[in-house]
Structure formats: C-alpha cells, structure tokens
Backbone as CSV, one residue per row, in Angstrom:
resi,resn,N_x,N_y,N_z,CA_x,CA_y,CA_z,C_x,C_y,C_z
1,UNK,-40.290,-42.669,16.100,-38.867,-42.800,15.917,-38.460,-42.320,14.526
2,UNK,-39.153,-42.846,13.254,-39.251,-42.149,12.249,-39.019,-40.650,12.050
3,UNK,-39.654,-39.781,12.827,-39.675,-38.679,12.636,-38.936,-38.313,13.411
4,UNK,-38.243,-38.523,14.055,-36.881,-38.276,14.442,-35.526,-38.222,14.066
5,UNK,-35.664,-39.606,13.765,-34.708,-39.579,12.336,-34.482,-38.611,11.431
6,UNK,-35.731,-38.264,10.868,-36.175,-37.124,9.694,-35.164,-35.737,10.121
7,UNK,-36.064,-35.008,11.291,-35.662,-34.278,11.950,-34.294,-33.840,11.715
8,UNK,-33.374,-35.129,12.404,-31.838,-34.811,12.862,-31.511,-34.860,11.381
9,UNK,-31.930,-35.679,10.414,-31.325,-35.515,9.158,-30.879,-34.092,8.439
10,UNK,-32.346,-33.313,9.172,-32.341,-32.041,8.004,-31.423,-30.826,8.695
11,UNK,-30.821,-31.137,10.237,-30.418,-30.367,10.636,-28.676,-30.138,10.439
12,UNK,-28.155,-29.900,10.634,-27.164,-29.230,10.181,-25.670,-29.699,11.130
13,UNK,-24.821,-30.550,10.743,-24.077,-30.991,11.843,-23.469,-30.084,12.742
14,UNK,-23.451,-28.711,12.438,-22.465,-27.487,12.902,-23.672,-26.205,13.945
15,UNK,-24.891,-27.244,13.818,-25.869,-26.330,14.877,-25.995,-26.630,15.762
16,UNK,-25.972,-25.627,16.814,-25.740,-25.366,18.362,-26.890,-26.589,19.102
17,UNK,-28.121,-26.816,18.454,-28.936,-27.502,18.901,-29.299,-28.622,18.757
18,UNK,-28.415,-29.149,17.666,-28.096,-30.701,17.516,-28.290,-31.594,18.416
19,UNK,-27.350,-31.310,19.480,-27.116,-32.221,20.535,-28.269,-32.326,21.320
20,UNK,-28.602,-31.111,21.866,-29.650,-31.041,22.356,-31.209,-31.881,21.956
21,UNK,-31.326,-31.913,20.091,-32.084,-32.547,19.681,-32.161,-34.077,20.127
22,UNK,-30.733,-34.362,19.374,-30.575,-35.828,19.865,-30.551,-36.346,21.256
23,UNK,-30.541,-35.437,22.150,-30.840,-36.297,23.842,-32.298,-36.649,23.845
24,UNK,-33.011,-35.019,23.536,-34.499,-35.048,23.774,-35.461,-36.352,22.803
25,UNK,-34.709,-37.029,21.551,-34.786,-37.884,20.497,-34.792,-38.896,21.396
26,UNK,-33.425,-39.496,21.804,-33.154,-40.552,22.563,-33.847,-40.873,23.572
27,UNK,-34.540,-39.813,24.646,-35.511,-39.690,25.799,-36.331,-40.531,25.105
28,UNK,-37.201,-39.551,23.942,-38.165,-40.165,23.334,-38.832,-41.424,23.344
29,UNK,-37.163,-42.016,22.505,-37.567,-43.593,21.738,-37.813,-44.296,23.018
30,UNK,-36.398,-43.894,23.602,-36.487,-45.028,25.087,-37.824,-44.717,26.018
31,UNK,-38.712,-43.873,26.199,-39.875,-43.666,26.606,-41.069,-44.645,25.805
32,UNK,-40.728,-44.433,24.466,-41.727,-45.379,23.539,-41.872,-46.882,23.873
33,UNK,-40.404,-47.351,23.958,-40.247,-48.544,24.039,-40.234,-49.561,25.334
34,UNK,-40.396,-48.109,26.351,-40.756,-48.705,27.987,-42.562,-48.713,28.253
35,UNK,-43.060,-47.584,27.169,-44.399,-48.029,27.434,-45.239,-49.090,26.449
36,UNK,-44.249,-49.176,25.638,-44.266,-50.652,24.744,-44.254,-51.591,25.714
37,UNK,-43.273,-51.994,26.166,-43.059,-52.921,26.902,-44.196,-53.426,28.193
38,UNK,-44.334,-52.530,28.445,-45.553,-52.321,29.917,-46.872,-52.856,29.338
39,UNK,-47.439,-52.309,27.965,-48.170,-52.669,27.122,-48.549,-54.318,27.000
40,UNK,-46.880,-54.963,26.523,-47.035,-56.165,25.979,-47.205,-56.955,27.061
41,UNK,-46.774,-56.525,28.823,-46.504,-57.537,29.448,-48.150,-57.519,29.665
42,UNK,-48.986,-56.557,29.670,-50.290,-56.671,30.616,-50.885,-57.871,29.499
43,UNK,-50.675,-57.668,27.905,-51.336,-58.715,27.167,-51.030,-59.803,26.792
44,UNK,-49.603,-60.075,27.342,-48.656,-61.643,27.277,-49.360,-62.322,28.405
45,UNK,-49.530,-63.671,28.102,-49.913,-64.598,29.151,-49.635,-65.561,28.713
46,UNK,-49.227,-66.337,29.977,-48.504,-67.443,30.176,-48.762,-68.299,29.998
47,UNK,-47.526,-69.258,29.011,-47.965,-70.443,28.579,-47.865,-71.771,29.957
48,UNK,-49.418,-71.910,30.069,-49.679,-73.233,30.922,-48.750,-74.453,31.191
49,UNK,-47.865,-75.083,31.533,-46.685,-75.892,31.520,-47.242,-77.221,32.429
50,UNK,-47.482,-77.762,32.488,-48.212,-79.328,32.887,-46.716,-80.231,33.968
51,UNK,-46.044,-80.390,34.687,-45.194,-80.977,35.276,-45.192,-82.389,34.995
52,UNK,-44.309,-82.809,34.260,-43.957,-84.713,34.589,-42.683,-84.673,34.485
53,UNK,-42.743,-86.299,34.457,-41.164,-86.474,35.470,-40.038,-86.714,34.690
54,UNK,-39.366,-87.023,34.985,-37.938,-87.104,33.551,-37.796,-88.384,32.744
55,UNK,-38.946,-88.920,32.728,-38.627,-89.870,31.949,-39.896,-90.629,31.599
C-alpha cells in the first residue's frame, strides 16, 4: 500500500494515466486486505464459552 501511495504522489495530477493508476492501486489494496482476511480467519480460533444459567 505504501508504494502506492509513493507512486500516485510522484505522478502528475494533469496525466492521462492517473486514474487509471489509482483504480489498478485500489484493486490492489482491496485484494491485500481480502487475502489478509482469509489468512486471519484460518488462524483465529475460537474462544471456548462454557454455558450457565443467569444467575
């Protein structure tokens, strides 16, 4: 994501390929952060919860 940032910084607000950058950017992160996610669920496990009664 970092270097993405970088990237769009150095480019030029008035170039034709800007936009273009920033979709293919945005794909990116949101790709990163879905195989993040997929990641954390296989190594999250569930906290054990014991049932009693209300009082």
């Amino acid at each position: 994501m970092q270097v993405f940032v970088e990237e769009l910084h150095k480019i030029s607000h008035r170039d034709e390929m800007r936009p273009k950058i920033l979709m293919h950017g945005i794909k990116r992160i949101l790709e990163e952060k879905k195989e993040a996610s997929l990641v954390g669920r296989m190594f999250r496990r569930k906290k054990k919860i014991e049932p009693r009664g209300w009082y």
